[in-house]
N, C-alpha and C positions, 0 to 999 in steps of 0.2 A: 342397485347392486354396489356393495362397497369396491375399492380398488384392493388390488390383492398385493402389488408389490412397494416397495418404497423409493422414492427418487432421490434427485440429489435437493428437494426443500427439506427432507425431513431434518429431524434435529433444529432448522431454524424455522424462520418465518415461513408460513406457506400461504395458500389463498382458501379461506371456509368458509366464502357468500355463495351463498345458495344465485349465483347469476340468473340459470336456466330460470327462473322464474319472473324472469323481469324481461321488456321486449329493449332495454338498451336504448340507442338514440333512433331503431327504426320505426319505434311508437311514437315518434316525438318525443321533447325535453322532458324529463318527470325527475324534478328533483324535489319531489317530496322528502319530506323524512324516511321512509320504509325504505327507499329507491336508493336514497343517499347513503344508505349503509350499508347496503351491497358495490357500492361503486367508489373504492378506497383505491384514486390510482399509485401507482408507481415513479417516486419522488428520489432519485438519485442526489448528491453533493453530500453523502455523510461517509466519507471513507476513512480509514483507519488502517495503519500496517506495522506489524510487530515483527522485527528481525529475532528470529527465533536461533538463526548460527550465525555469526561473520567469521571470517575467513580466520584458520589457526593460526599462522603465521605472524598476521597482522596481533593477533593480541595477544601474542608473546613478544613481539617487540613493540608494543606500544597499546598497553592495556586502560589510559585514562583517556587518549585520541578513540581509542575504535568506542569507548563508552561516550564520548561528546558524540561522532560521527553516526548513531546508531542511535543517540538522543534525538538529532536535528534531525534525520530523515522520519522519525515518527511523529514527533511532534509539531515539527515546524515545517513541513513540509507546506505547498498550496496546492500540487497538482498531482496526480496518479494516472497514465493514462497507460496503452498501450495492449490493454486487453484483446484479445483478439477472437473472429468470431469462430463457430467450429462448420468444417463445410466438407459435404461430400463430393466422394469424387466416385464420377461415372463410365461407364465401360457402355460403347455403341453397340448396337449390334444390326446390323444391315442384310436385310435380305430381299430374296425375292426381282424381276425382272424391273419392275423400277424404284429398286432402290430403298425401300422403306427403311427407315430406323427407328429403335426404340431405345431408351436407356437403363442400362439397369445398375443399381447402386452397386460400391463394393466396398472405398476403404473409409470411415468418420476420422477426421483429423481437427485437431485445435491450431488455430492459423497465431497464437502468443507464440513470437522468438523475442522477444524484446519488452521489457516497460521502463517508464521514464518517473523518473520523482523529481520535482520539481520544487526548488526551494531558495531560499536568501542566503546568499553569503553573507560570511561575518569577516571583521575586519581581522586581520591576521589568518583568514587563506583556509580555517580548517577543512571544509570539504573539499578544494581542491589539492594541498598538503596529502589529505589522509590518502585518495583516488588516486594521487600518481606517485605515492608512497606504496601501495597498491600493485597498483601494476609494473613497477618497475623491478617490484622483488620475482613476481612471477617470468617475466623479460627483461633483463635489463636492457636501457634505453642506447648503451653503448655497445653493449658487447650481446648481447640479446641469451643472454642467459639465466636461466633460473636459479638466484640466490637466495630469496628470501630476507634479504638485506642483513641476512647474519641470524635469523630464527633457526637456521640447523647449527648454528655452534653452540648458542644458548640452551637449546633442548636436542640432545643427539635423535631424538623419537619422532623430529620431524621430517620428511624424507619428501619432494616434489610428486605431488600429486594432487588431480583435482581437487578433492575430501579437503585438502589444504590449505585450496586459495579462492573456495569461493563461500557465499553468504545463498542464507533460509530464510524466507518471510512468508510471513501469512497475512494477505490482504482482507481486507472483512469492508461489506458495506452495510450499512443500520439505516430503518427506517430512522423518521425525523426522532422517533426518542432517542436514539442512540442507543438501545437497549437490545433491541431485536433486530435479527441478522438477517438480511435478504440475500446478502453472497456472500460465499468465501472459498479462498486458494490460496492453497499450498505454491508458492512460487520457490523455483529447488534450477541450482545450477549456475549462480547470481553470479556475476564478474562486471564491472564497468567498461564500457566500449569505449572508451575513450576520456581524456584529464580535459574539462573545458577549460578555455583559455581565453576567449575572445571577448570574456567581460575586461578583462586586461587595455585592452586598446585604449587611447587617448583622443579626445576633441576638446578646442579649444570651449569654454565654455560648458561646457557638457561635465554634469557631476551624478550619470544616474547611479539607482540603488543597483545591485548586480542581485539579480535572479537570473537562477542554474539550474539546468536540466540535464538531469545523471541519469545515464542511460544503462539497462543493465540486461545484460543475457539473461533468458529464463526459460524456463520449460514449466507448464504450469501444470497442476494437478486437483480435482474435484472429488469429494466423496462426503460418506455423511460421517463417518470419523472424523473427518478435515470440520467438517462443520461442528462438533461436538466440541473438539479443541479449540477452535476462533469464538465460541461463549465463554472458554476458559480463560483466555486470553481477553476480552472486552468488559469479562467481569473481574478480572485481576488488575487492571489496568482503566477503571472508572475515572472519570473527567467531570470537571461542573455542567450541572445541565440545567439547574435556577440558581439563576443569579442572588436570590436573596439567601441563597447559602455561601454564598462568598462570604471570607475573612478579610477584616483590612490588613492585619500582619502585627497589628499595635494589642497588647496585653493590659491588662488591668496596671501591672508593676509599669509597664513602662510610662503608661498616661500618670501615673501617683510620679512616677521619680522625674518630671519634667519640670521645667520650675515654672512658679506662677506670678504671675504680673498682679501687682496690686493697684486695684484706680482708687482712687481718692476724693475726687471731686463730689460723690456725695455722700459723704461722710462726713 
């Protein structure tokens, strides 16, 4: 009997091996061929995230920062973590002269308040610059009030509120093609917890690279819309996936206008 409703794989990747027909590893090892193509496991390290809003404020007062800031966390990011899993919560119920209990379910809740992008600084501070340029228009660090570092005198139409000051991204994971999508979320309510600083500190000797992990408040959200949109997004935003379609950068004109050395010696 087919399945009558849709989950949240639909729109991406989902699982079509016929499993039920193979005994797994309780039959013993069978990697045959036939065996092997129902047994496609599950291969995470391909993630991708596209900031779909950053915060109003920020790119009105500083519209080519939040374009580099918005760059490096997609592209140059190394780490995404902070997913969190979903878990029910249960209600006891005790009865009878000794005691018994049984549980019974009530509320599904997703345990994501937090994810972390993790990435390299560059010299001249942008990520940390942009993050406590950030938060200090939301608080200021003196006077702990909300200015927006001047984005309401530049546009009267902005006014302090959250809509305001925070950022929208859509996380997508792809199997190893990079083409087809095994997850995706709406990540909504984005703000930085905090300006790191402690790549700052000094030892003698000591010259490392600085990797930073920006932390961001979230509320996540799952549907098959969501997933419809993150194909639009991975196919609008394609990357090299063979190398022999790499360009070196050098043109026909530029190899011709290069000057050319003449040998002699056999001639």
């Amino acid at each position: 009997m087919a399945d009558r409703v849709k989950t949240l794989q639909d729109n991406i990747k989902s699982h079509q091996k016929d499993l039920t027909q193979y005994s797994s590893f309780l039959g013993g090892l069978n990697v045959k061929n036939g065996a092997l193509e129902q047994y496609d496991p599950f291969k995470g390290g391909y993630g991708r995230i596209f900031f779909t809003k950053m915060p109003v404020f920020m790119e009105v007062n500083l519209p080519e920062k939040t374009k580099k800031f918005k760059h490096i966390l997609e592209y140059g990011n190394t780490k995404i973590d902070g997913l969190g899993n979903k878990t029910m919560d249960f209600e006891t119920i005790t009865g009878g002269y000794a005691g018994a209990q049984f549980e019974i379910p009530t509320v599904l809740k997703d345990d994501t308040t937090a994810i972390t992008i993790s990435t390299y600084e560059y010299s001249g501070s942008p990520l940390r610059d942009y993050v406590a340029e950030w938060l200090n228009g939301i608080s200021d660090q003196l006077t702990g009030l909300t200015h927006y570092n001047g984005a309401m005198e530049i546009d009267d139409t902005i006014v302090p509120s959250q809509s305001n000051q925070t950022a929208e991204a859509i996380y997508v994971l792809t199997d190893s093609t990079g083409k087809k999508i095994e997850y995706a979320t709406l990540l909504c309510n984005m703000v930085p917890k905090g300006v790191r600083m402690d790549h700052l500190d000094y030892e003698s000797g000591q010259h490392p690279i600085a990797q930073i992990d920006i932390e961001f408040t979230t509320t996540k959200y799952e549907s098959i819309q969501i997933n419809e949109m993150a194909k639009l997004l991975l196919e609008k935003n394609q990357i090299l996936r063979d190398y022999k379609s790499m360009t070196s950068g050098y043109t026909a004109d530029t190899i011709n206008a290069m000057p050319v050395d003449t040998i002699t010696d056999w001639q």
